[in-house]
C-alpha positions, 0 to 999 in steps of 0.5 A: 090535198084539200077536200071540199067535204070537209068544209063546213059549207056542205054540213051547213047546207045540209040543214038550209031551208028551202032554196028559191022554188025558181030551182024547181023545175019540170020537164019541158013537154015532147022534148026531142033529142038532139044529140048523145054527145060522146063520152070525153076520154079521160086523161090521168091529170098531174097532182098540179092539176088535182090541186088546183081543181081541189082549190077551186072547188074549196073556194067555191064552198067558202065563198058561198058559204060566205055570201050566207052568212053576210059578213057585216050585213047579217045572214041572207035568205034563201033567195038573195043567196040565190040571186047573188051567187048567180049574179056571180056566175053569170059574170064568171060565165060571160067573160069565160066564154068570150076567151073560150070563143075566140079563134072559133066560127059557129056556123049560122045554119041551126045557129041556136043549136051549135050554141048549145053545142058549144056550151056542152063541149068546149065551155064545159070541157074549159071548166070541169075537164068533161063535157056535158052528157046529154043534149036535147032540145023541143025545136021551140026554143028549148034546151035541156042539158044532163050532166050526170056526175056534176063535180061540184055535186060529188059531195051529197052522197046521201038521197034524201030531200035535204040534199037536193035542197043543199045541191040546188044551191050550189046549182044557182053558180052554173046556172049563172054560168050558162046564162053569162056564156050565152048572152055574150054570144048573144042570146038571152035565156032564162037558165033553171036548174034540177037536182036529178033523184040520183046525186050528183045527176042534175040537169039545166033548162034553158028557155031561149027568148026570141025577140025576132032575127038573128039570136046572135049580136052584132057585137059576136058578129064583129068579133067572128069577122076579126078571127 
């Protein structure tokens, strides 16, 4: 089995310079909850399954261990990294979530709200086989979601400010990831993420802008008609 703390990505990052301050953010004022989602049960997974995530997480390590680096064009900074891995994200995020959508209404009533709902169960689910932790929201726009054991974060074990630094780069992916899933939904947003004190506990704040009407397209509107 492949294991993604052998790659000389994670080393590498250990000793990265500060990643965009962007990623650093505080807690949005009076958030209310929404909701505690409940725990995903877990599954025994078949060594295919083992494998594939392994791989995955493997090439996900090279690959942003590659755009640091350049290639031809010489090593990035810290902020082109970031732009780029979530330009990547977003992306990956915006065509998974129109294959994840299909056959599925979302009721208009709190539209924005079953959105998220979404994003945390069955667009999370699709990816890292749980869903997210903890959903909550200050009514004004403003989403928090809480994973507390991010897979992608299992490999910094050690608590300390270089290692918050290292995992927020790799949070620059799935902050792409929301951002792409929830404009093809229609919703534009601005995504930020934060390293909790205890890795791999992170959250994701998503910062909803209106531009009056309905938050969802007419190109998802179509697309629900069809189903």
């Amino acid at each position: 089995m492949i294991y993604v703390s052998t790659h000389p990505f994670f080393h590498k990052l250990a000793v990265s310079p500060a990643v965009s301050p962007s990623l650093q953010v505080a807690q949005p004022p009076e958030i209310i909850m929404v909701a505690d989602l409940p725990k995903q049960p877990s599954s025994q997974q078949g060594k295919k399954a083992e494998y594939a995530e392994s791989l995955f997480d493997y090439l996900f390590a090279a690959m942003i261990d590659t755009l640091r680096t350049g290639g031809d064009q010489g090593p990035r900074n810290e902020e082109l990294l970031a732009e780029t891995v979530r330009a990547i994200g977003f992306d990956v995020g915006y065509r998974l979530a129109e294959s994840t959508v299909q056959g599925r209404v979302l009721p208009a009533d709190a539209l924005e709200v079953n959105v998220m709902k979404f994003i945390c169960k069955e667009f999370w689910i699709e990816i890292f086989k749980k869903q997210i932790d903890k959903l909550q929201t200050n009514n004004q726009g403003v989403f928090v979601l809480r994973d507390s054991k991010f897979r992608w974060l299992a490999p910094f074990t050690a608590d300390d400010e270089a290692t918050r630094r290292a995992a927020a780069t790799v949070l620059n992916f799935p902050c792409g990831l929301i951002k792409g899933a929830l404009e093809n939904l229609g919703i534009i947003s601005t995504v930020q993420a934060e390293v909790a004190p205890a890795v791999p506990s992170c959250s994701f704040t998503i910062k909803i802008k209106r531009s009056g009407g309905s938050a969802v397209n007419s190109a998802y509107a179509s697309s629900n008609s069809r189903t």
